[in-house]
NUROBA-213567 format. One line per field, with one value per residue (C-alpha): x, y, z; residue in three letters. Coordinates in steps of 0.02 Angstrom, whole numbers, m for minus. Layout:
BEGIN
x = [X/...]
y = [Y/...]
z = [Z/...]
r = [ALA/...]
//
This chain:
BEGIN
x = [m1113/m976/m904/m947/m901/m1039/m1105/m1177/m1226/m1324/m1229/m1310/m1259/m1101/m972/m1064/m1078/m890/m919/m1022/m909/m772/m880/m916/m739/m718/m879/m791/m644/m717/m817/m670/m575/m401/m466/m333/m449/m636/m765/m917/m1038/m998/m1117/m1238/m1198/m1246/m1400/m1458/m1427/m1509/m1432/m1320/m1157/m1069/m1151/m1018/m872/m967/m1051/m968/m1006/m999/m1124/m1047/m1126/m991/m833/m876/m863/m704/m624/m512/m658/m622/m453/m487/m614/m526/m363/m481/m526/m345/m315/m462/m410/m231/m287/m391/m266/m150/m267/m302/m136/m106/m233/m191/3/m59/m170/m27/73/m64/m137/m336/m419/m444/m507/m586/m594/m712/m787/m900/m934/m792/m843/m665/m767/m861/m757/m580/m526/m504/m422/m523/m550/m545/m630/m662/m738/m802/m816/m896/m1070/m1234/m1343/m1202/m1138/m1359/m1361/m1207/m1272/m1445/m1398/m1298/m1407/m1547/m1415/m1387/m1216/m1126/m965/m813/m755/m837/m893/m958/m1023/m973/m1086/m1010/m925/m727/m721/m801/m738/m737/m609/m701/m864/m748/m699/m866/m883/m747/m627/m451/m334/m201/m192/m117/m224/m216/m274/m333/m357/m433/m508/m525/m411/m426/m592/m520/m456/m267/m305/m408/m291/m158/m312/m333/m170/m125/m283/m226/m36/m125/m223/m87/40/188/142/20/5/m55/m103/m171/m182/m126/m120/24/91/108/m62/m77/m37/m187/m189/m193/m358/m439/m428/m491/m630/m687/m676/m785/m924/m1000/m977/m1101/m1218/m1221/m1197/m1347/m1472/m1427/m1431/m1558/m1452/m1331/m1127/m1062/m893/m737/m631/m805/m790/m596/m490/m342/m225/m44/m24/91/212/128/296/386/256/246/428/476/324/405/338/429/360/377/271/231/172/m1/83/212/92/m1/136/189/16/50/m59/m37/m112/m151/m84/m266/m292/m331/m188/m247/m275/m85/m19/m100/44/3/78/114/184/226/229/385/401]
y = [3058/2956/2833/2644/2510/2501/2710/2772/2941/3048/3216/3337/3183/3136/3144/3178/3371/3379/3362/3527/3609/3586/3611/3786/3833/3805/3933/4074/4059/4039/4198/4297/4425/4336/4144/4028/3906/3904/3788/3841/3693/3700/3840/3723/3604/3730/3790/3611/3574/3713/3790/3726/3694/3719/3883/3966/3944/4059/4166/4339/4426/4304/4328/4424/4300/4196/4290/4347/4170/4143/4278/4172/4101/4230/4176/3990/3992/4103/3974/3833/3921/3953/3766/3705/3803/3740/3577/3573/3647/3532/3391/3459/3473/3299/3238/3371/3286/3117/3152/3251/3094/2976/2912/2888/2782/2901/2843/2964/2885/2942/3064/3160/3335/3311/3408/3343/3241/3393/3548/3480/3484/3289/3213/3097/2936/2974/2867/2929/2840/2887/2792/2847/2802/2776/2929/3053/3001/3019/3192/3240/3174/3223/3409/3413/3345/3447/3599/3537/3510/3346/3283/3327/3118/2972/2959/2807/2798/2666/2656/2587/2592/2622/2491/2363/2251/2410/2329/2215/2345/2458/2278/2239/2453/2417/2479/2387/2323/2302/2496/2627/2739/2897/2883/3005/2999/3183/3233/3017/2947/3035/2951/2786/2702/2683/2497/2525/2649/2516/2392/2534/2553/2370/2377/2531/2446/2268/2374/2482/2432/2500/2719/2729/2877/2937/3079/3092/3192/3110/3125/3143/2953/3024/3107/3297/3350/3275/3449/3555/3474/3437/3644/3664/3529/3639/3813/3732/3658/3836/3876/3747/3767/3943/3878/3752/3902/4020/3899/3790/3645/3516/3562/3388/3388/3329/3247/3135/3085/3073/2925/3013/2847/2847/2772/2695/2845/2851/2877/2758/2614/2680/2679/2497/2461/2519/2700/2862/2961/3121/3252/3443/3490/3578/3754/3727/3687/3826/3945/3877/3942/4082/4086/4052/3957/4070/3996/3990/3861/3677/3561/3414/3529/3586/3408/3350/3286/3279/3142/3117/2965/2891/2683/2665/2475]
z = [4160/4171/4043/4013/3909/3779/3814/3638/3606/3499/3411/3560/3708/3778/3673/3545/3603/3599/3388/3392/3508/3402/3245/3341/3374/3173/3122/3261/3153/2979/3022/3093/3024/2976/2973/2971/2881/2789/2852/2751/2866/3022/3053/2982/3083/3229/3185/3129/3334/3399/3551/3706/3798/3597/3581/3703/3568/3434/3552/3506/3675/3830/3970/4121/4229/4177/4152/4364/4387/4277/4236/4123/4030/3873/3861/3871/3742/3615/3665/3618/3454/3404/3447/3337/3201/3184/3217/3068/2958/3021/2968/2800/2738/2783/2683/2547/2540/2549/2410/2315/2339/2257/2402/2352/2503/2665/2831/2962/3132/3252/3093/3203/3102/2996/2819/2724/2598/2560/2556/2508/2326/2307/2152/2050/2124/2305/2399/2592/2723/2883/3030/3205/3280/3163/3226/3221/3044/3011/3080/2987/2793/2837/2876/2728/2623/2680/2631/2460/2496/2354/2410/2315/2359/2343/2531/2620/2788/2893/3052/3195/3369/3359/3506/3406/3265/3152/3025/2973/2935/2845/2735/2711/2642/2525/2592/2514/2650/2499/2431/2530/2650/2713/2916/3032/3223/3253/3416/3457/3580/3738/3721/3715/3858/3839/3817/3682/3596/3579/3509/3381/3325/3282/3182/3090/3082/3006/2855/2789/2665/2604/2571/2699/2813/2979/3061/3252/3391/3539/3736/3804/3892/4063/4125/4143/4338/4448/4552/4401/4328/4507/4505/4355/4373/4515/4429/4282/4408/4440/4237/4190/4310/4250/4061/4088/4140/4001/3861/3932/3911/4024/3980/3977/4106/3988/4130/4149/3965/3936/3995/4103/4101/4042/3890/3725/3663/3491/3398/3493/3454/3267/3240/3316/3191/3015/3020/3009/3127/3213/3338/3398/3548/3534/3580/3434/3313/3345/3366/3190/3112/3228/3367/3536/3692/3854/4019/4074/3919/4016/4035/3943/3797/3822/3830/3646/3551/3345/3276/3084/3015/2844/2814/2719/2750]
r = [UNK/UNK/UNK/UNK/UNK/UNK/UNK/UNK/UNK/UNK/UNK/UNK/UNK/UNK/UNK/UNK/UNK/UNK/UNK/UNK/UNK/UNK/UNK/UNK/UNK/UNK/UNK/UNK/UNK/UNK/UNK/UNK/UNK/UNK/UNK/UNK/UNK/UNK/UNK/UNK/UNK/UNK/UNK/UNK/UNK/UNK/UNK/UNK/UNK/UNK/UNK/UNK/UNK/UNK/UNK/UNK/UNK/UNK/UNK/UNK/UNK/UNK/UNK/UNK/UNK/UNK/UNK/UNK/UNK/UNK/UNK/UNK/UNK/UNK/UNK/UNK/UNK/UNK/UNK/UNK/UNK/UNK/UNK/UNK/UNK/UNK/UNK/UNK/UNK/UNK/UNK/UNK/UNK/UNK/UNK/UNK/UNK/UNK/UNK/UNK/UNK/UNK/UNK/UNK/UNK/UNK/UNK/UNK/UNK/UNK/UNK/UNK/UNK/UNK/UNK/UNK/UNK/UNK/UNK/UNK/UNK/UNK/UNK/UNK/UNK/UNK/UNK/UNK/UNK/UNK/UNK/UNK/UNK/UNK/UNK/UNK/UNK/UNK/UNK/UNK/UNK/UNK/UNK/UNK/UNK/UNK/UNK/UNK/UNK/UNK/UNK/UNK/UNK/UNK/UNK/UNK/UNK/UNK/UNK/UNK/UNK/UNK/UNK/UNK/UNK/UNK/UNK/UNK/UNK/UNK/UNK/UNK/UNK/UNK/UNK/UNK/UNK/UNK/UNK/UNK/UNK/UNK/UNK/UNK/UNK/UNK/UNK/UNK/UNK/UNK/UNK/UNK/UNK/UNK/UNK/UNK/UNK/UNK/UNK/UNK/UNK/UNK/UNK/UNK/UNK/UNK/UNK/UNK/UNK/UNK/UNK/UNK/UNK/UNK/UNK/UNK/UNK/UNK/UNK/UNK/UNK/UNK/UNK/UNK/UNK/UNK/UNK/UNK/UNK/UNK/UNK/UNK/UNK/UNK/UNK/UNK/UNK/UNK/UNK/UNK/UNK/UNK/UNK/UNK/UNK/UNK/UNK/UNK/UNK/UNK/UNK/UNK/UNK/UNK/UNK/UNK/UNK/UNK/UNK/UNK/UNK/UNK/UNK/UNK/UNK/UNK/UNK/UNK/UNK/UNK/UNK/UNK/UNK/UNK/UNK/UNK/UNK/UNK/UNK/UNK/UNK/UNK/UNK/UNK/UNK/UNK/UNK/UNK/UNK/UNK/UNK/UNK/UNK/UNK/UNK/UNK/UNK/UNK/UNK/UNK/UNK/UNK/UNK/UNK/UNK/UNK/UNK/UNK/UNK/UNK/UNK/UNK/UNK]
//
């Protein structure tokens, strides 16, 4: 279903889903042989969901109903995997050096299944707070509650849509617009319009003070080629039909819930406002935790740029 201005979503709807699939792409490479990082919940997370679209990133064997109809499925689900997993490392070390460097007051944007607050070794007095829609931050605390899992952070929930006035609930949380914060965009703005990534920014600009530090994962300004994803829009169509039979479930269509729009160059707009930043392309970051993305991998996934950036003034 496509997009609209005030959409909401549970963790199983909309974009939602896209939490557990990336959730899944985290327990196929916690459980694999060499894992390039540990995520002890996000199986949890699965099997709290039940079954559906997520369920083909940790299946170990695919149906051959569906490699007949892709045969480049495999490889663009174990590219997606190797993606996830560098992503997330990528992620953790930057809160790891913030922390290193003293920072104690993290913000998650767009949280989703983010387990940081739980399974990263946080110094005393680490506050982290996590923002993204009430029922998936609920699902999230309530399914690791009902694990017995206890933060390793003091971690507050903050309930609310990222297109709303979201500074001021994070204010009213406690959050301190005067100490440096460690930020993190992960997995959010090709959900925003472009519009409404620049909106986010200048927020994120207006809270931090001197020694604050950012980390995102960002579209690339121009748009991927229009023919490459109308072809693989079509190749997908048949997949979830398929998909949607075996699992007993609708598989959500990305391109529906992304916003395709050229946008701000990240760095540019971070650097003209007192940041030092720099970027990867998503094959060189995963190259550098040495993996690789297959040619069959989508474009838009290709085109992520990940964007780090340190406040110095």
């Amino acid at each position: 279903m496509p997009r609209t201005d005030d959409d909401s979503w549970d963790i199983t709807e909309s974009v939602g889903s896209t939490a557990l699939g990336v959730a899944a792409a985290r327990a196929a490479e916690t459980e694999s042989e060499r894992p390039l990082i540990k995520d002890p919940f996000a199986r949890v997370f699965l099997e709290a969901a039940g079954q559906g679209m997520w369920t083909l990133f940790s299946s170990r064997k695919l149906p051959d109903e569906l490699t007949d109809v892709d045969p480049r499925l495999r490889a663009r689900l174990h590219g997606m995997v190797d993606l996830m997993a560098a992503r997330t490392a990528f992620f953790d070390e930057f809160f790891l050096s913030a922390a290193d460097a003293g920072v104690r007051q993290i913000v998650i944007l767009a949280a989703g299944l983010d387990s940081r607050a739980w399974r990263l070794p946080w110094p005393a007095g680490t506050v982290v707070y996590e923002l993204d829609q009430p029922k998936v931050l609920e699902f999230k605390s309530t399914t690791l509650r009902q694990h017995g899992a206890q933060p390793t952070a003091r971690q507050v929930s903050v309930g609310i849509d990222l297109r709303q006035d979201w500074p001021t609930a994070l204010q009213q949380a406690g959050f301190d617009p005067s100490v440096p914060t460690a930020w993190s965009a992960e997995g959010l703005l090709r959900f925003l319009p472009a519009a409404a990534q620049d909106l986010l920014f200048e927020r994120i600009d207006a809270l931090s003070p001197t020694g604050s530090r950012l980390a995102a994962n960002a579209p690339a300004s121009e748009p991927p080629d229009s023919a490459e994803l109308q072809q693989q829009r079509d190749e997908m169509v048949r997949v979830r039909e398929i998909a949607a039979r075996l699992f007993d479930t609708n598989m959500p269509n990305l391109q529906e819930l992304w916003y395709i729009e050229k946008r701000t160059d990240l760095v540019d707009w971070l650097s003209a406002h007192g940041w030092t930043a720099s970027q990867e392309t998503a094959s060189e970051l995963v190259a550098r935790y040495g993996r690789t993305l297959p040619d069959a991998s989508d474009a838009a996934l290709r085109s992520n740029l990940f964007v780090s950036a340190h406040r110095l003034h």
